[in-house]
Structure formats: structure tokens, C-alpha cells
C-alpha positions in Angstrom: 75.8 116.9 92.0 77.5 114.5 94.2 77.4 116.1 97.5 80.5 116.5 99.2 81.8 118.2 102.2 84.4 121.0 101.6 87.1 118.5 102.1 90.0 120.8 100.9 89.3 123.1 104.1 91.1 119.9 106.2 90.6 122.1 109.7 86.8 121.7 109.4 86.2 118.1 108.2 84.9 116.1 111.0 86.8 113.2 111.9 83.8 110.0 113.0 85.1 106.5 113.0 83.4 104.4 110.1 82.4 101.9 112.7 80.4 104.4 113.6 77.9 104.9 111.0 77.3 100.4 111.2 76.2 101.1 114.6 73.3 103.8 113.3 72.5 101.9 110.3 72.2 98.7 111.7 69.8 100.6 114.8 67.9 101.7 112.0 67.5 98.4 109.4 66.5 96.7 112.7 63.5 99.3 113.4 62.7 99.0 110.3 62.8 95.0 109.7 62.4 93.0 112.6 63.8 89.6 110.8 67.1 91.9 111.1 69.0 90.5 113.9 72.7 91.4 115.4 75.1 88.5 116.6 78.1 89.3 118.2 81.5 87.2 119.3 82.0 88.9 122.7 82.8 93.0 121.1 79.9 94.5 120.9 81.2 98.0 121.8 84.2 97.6 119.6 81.8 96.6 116.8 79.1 99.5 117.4 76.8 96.6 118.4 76.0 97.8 121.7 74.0 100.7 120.8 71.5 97.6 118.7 71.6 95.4 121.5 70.0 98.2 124.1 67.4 99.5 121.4 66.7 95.7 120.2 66.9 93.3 122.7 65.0 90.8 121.1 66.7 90.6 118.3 70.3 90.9 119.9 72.3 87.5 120.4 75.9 87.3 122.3 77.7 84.0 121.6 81.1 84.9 123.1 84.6 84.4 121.3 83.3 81.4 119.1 83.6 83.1 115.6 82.8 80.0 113.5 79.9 78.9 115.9 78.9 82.7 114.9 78.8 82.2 110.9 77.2 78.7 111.4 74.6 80.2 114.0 73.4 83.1 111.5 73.5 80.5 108.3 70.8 78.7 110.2 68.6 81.4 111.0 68.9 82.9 107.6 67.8 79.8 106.4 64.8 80.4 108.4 63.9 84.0 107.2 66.1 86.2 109.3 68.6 88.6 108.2 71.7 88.2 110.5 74.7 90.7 111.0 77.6 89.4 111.9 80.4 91.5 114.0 83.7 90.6 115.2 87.2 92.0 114.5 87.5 91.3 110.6 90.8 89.1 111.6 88.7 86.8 113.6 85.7 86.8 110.8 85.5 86.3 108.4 90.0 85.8 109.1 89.3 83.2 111.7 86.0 81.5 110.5 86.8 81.8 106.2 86.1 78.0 106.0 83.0 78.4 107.5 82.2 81.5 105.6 82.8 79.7 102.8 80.9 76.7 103.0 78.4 77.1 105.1 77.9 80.5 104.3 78.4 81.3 100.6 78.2 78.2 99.4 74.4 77.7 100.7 73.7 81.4 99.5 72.7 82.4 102.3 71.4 85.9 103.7 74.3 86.6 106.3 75.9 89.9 106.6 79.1 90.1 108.0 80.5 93.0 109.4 84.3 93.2 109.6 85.5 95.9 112.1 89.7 97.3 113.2 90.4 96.6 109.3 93.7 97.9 107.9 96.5 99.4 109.7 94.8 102.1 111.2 93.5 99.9 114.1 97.0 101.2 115.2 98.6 100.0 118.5 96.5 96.5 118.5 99.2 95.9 115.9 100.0 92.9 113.1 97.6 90.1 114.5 95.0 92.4 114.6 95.8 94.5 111.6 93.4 93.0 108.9 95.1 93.9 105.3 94.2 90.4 103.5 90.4 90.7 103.7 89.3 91.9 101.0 91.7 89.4 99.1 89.9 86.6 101.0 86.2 87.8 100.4 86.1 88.5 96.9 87.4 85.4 95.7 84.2 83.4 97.4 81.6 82.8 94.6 78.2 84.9 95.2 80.1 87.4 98.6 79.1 90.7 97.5 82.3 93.2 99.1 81.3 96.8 100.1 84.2 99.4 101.7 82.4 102.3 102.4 84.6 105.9 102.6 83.8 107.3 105.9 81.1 107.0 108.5 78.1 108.4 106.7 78.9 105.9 103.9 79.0 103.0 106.0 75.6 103.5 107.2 74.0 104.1 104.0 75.9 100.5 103.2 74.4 98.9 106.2 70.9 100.1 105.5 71.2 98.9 101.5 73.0 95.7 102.2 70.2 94.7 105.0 67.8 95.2 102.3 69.9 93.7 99.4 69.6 89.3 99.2 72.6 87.9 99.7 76.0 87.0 101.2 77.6 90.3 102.5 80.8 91.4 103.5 80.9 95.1 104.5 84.4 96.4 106.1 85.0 99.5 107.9 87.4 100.6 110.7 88.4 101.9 114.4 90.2 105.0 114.3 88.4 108.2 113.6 88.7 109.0 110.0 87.6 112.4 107.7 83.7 112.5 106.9 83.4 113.9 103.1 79.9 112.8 102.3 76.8 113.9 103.4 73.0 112.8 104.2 72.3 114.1 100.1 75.6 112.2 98.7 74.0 109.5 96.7 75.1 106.1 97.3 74.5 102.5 95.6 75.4 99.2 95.9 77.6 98.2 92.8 77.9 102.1 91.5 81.3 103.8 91.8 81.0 107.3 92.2 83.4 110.5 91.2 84.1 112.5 93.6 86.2 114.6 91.6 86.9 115.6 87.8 89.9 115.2 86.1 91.7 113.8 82.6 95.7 113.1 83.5 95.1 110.4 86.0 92.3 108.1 87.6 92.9 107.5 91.4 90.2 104.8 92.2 90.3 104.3 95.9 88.4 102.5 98.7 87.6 102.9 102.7 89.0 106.0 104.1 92.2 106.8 102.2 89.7 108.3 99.7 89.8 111.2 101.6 93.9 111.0 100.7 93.4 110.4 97.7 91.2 113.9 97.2 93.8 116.2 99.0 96.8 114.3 96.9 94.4 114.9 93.8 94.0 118.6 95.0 97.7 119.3 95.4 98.6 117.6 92.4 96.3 119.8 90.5 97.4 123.2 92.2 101.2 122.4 92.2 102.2 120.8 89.2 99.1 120.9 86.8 98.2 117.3 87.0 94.4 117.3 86.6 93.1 113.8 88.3 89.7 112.1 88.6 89.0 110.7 92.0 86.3 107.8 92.0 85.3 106.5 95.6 85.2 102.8 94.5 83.5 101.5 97.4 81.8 98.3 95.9 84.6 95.6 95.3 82.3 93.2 94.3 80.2 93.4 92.3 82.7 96.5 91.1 81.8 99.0 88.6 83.4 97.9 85.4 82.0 100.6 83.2 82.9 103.0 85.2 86.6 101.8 85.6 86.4 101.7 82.1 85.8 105.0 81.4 87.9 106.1 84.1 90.8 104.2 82.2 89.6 105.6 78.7 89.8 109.4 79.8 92.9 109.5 81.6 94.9 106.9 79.8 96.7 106.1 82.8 95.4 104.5 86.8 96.4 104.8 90.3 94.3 102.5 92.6 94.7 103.1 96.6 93.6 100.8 99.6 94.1 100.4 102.9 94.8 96.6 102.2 97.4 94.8 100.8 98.9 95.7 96.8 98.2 91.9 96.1 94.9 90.8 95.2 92.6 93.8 96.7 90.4 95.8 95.1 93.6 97.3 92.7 94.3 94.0 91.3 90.2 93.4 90.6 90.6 97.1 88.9 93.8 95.7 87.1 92.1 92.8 86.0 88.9 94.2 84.6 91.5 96.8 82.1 93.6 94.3 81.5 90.3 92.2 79.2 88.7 95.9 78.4 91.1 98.7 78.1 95.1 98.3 79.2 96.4 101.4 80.8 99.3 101.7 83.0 98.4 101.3 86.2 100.2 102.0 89.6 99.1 100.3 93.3 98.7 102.1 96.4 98.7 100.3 99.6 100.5 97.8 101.9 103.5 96.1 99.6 103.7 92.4 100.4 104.4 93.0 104.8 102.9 92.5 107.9 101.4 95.6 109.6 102.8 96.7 113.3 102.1 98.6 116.9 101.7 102.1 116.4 100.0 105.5 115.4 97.3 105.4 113.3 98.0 107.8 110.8 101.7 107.4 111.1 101.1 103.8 110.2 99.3 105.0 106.9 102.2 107.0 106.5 105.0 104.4 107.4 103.4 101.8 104.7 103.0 104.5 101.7 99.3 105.3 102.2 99.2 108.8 102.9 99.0 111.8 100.5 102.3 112.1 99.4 102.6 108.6 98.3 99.2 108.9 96.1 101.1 111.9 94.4 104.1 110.0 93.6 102.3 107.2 92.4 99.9 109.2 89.9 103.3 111.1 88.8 105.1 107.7 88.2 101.0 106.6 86.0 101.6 110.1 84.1 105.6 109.3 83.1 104.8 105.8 82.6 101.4 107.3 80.0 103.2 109.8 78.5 105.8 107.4 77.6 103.8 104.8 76.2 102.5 107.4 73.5 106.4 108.4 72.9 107.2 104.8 72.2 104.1 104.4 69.9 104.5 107.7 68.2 108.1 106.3 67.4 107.0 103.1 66.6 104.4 104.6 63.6 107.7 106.6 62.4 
């Protein structure tokens, strides 16, 4: 049993920014392992740092805004033993310091964990610079970066504890705004294992980071309205992703809808896109920002304005259906 919240009762699911749950978990790896240290480039507050830096002094370290000094810094004392977080904005790192995150990082294999805060649009009024929607695409390209987008606040500090105790280089994103909390202390959670959150054979919606809470309500309404039955798998690890269980996702419903808070090109959808397009072609529709820049606004109506929210899920697994159901028609007539 997976463990979930009643999310379909929308006036009782609490609402905890993900950057929360980094600032417990990383309180807690650091009690726990004192080789776990937290550097910060100038935003600890923003980054849920602070609450570290009062319960760890010792193993607290402020550089200021000097984002690539930041990556170079923790390479060096994870080449001594330590296991540094990294937190900044994730446009400044890894946006600002990706050459340094690169090579001095990843290429060394070293033990750095960075943690990218205010990604996606929902960061809201700070607007387009600060709207990170390329950093996924950025991250799982490098050789050896493990990519984790955990779904709400909970997540995100199960993630934090896991990836403290899992070698290697880390890139864990989460965001500012408050966001629905649909997992609990029991929800299981590991690194590299997708996980269903719902049941269903018409469509697979595999989502990331907090629009898998849309994607359960769009799944929900889909089912109740117009008998479209989908399965909704929190895909949280990016890399290494889940292949089987895309696979099987792909093989039951015969048709894919994946949804991010990130752009369409080169997130997590196209790393689900490429994995069927070796093991099991379906059609497969994307979810998220469409080749733009992000902008100044509401939060939510941001999600909204870029075709992130519920009703854009819905449209998209209608247009997977049409596009499956047509596909058989074609190869029924074909066989004729």
C-alpha cells in the first residue's frame, strides 16, 4: 500500500513548501553524520539552510554570492571525506556554476550534493531570471549526476536523508511556494524506484515535483467524468529513472502523458520518451513549459498560464487516448 493522503478531498490537503522538508532532512543527515556539512551562497533562509546552520554550527559554512567558489569549495572537502550540501537558487547553481559542476564536480566523481531551490515557475513574482525551467535538462546530461524531484515536502526530506547516505554526485530540486503534501511518514520512498500513486489502464501520466498532485486530481476527473481510467506514477528519480517501470507503464496503457514543471524539451518527458522509444513506442504527449521564458506573477496562475495545471493534463491524456485508439484503427485496417 503506498500511503497516500486523501488527496481528492483538496480542502484538507496541507499545503508546505518542498523547500521545506530539505531544511528537516538536512537537520537530521547532519545529526546523524557529522562529515555532513551545509555551504551556502549568501540564502540560507531562502534555501531552508538556516535552521542547519543554528543546530550545526560547526559544520555550517557561508561563502557569500560566489556560486562557483561554492562547487569548487565542497569538491575539495569531499575529496577529503566530507559530504557537502550545496544551496543556492537553482539558476545560480548549478545555472550559474554548470562548468564548474561539470568539471570539477562530476567529472572528479565527487560526493557533492547540490541542492537547487525557487525551481520552475512557481517561484512566481521573482520572475524569468529566476525562474529555473532548464535544470533538469542541464543535470542529466552530466555523466555520473544522479537527478532526484521529489513531489512535495515530505518527499524531499526523505530524498535529502537517502541522497546524504547514497555516494555520489547529486542534484536534488525542489521549490518556494507552498505546494499540496500527498505522502506521508509511511509512503515508501527510494532512490531510482518510480512509484504509482494511482491505478489505471487508458493512460500513464508519469509526473515529477509538485504537479504530481495535478496530475492525480486531472487523473481523478478524468476517471469520474468521462471514463478514462489513468495510472499516475510519481517519477521522482530522473536519473537514474526507472525504466522498467516506464515500461510497464507504457505496456498497460498503450499510450503516455509525462508532466513537469520544466521545460517540454529535454526534461524528464523526453528521458521517458527516449527510454520507449528503444523498448516499447507508444504515443506519448508532454506536459510542461513549451519552448518560452517564464515571467512575474502568481504562482499557481503561472502553472496555469503555461499549460501545467489540471485541465491541461486532461487534455493531454485525451489527445494520448485519440492518438492510441487511432493507432490500433490504422493497424486493424492495415491487417485488412
Amino acid at each position: 500500500m503506498m500511503h497516500l493522503v486523501d488527496y481528492r478531498n483538496t480542502d484538507a490537503v496541507k499545503q508546505v513548501p518542498t523547500r521545506n522538508g530539505f531544511g528537516e532532512g538536512i537537520i537530521e543527515a547532519g545529526a546523524k553524520d557529522k562529515n555532513v556539512l551545509a555551504i551556502c551562497a549568501d540564502l540560507a533562509e531562502s534555501t531552508r539552510m538556516e535552521g542547519f546552520k543554528k543546530a550545526h554550527p560547526d559544520q555550517y559554512i557561508e561563502i557569500g554570492v560566489a556560486e562557483q567558489l561554492l562547487v569548487a569549495m565542497a569538491a575539495g572537502l569531499a575529496s577529503a571525506g566530507k559530504i557537502p550540501w550545496i544551496a543556492s537558487y537553482a539558476m545560480f547553481n548549478p545555472g550559474r556554476s554548470w562548468e564548474q559542476v561539470r568539471t570539477t564536480m562530476a567529472l572528479n566523481e565527487t560526493n557533492v550534493k547540490i541542492a537547487g531551490a525557487h525551481a520552475g515557475v512557481s517561484v512566481g513574482p521573482d520572475g524569468a531570471t529566476h525562474q529555473a525551467i532548464e535544470d533538469i535538462a542541464i543535470m542529466r546530461v552530466i555523466p555520473h549526476m544522479m537527478v532526484v524531484v521529489p513531489c512535495d515536502s515530505v518527499q524531499t526530506k526523505k530524498a535529502t536523508l537517502a541522497l546524504s547516505e547514497k555516494w555520489g554526485p547529486t542534484y536534488l530540486r525542489f521549490g518556494r511556494e507552498k505546494s499540496a503534501v500527498i505522502t506521508t511518514d509511511q509512503t515508501p520512498f527510494e532512490i531510482g524506484k518510480a512509484q504509482i500513486f494511482r491505478e489505471g489502464t487508458d493512460v500513464a501520466i508519469i509526473a515529477c515535483g509538485i504537479l504530481v498532485y495535478n496530475a492525480l486530481i486531472a487523473a481523478e476527473e478524468l476517471a469520474n467524468d468521462e471514463g478514462i481510467n489513468c495510472i499516475v506514477i510519481n517519477n521522482h528519480t530522473v536519473k537514474p529513472m526507472d525504466e522498467p517501470a516506464v515500461v510497464a507503464a507504457a505496456q498497460r496503457c498503450g499510450a503516455v502523458v509525462t508532466v513537469e514543471e520544466h521545460q517540454i524539451h529535454a526534461g524528464m518527458g523526453s528521458r521517458v520518451a527516449e527510454i520507449l522509444a528503444q523498448k516499447h513506442p507508444v504515443p506519448i504527449e508532454f506536459v510542461g513549459v513549451n519552448d518560452t521564458f517564464g515571467q512575474s506573477g502568481d504562482p499557481m496562475e503561472l502553472i496555469e498560464h503555461y499549460g501545467m495545471g489540471t485541465n491541461a493534463i486532461k487534455e493531454a491524456a485525451r489527445r494520448a487516448a485519440r492518438r492510441k485508439h487511432g493507432s490500433r484503427l490504422t493497424a486493424a485496417n492495415t491487417q485488412e
